[in-house]
N, C-alpha and C positions, 0 to 999 in steps of 0.2 A: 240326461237323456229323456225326451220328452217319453209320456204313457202312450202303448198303443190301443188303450180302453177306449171304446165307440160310445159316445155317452145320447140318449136320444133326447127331444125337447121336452118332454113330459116327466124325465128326471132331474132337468136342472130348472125350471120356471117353478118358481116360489121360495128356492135356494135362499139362503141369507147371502149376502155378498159380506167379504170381510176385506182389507188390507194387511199386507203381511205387516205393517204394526198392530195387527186384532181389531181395531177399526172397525166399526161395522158401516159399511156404507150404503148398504138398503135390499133388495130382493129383485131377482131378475123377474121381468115380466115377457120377455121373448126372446127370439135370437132373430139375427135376419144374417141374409147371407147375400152375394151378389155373384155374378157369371163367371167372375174372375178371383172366385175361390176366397174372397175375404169376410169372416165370421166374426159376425158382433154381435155381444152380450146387450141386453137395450135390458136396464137396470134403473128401479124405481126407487129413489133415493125419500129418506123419512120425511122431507119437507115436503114430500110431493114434485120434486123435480125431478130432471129423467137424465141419466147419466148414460153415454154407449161405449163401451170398453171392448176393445177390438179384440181377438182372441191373444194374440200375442203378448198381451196383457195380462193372464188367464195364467195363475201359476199352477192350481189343483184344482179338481174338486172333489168333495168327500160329503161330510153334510153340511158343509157348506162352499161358494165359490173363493179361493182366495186370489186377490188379484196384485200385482202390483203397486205399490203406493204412487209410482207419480202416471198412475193410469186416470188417478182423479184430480192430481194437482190441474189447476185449468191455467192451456197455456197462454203466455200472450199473445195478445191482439195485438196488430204495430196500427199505430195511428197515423194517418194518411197525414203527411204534413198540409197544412192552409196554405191556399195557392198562396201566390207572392202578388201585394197590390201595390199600385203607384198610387200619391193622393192630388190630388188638383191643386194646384199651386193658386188657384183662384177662387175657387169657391169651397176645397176641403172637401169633396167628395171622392170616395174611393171606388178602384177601377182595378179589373184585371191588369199586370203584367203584363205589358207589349201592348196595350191598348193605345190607340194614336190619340181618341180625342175623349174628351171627359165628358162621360156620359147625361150626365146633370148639369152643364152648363155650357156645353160642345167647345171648351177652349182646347186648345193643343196641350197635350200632356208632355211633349218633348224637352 
């Protein structure tokens, strides 16, 4: 059952951030919030990178913030696949997919 403690910005920015493996993963440096009620921790990680953990991530706080561990695992990125090219059958140059005439040496690509 989540706490119904009201905690203000002035008591959690400078927080150590931990992982509930003890993990320490850096010190909150603000919160930001948006219109539609969603509250993120903006947490300044040791390397100097900046990490933002959304509340729902957010398991305590005490003297320090504990968060979820896969709040910092970074997810994948899907990688846009390479369009698909045809090659010139005459001169080896490559061309968009669907393209009628080979752009380096205007032969028919069909």
């Amino acid at each position: 059952m989540a706490s119904a403690k009201s905690f203000r910005k002035e008591e959690i920015v400078d927080k150590a951030v931990i992982d509930s493996s003890g993990k320490i993963i850096g010190k909150v440096r603000d919160l930001t919030f948006t219109l539609d009620s969603s509250i993120t921790l903006i947490v300044v990680k040791p390397d100097g990178g900046q990490l933002e953990v959304p509340l729902d991530k957010v398991m305590g706080v005490s003297d320090h913030v504990i968060i979820k561990e896969d709040a910092v695992t970074p997810k994948p990125v899907p990688v846009a696949a390479a369009p698909a090219t045809v090659v010139c059958k005459a001169c080896g140059a490559q061309a968009k997919a669907g393209t009628q005439w080979c752009p380096n040496c205007g032969r028919s690509l069909a």
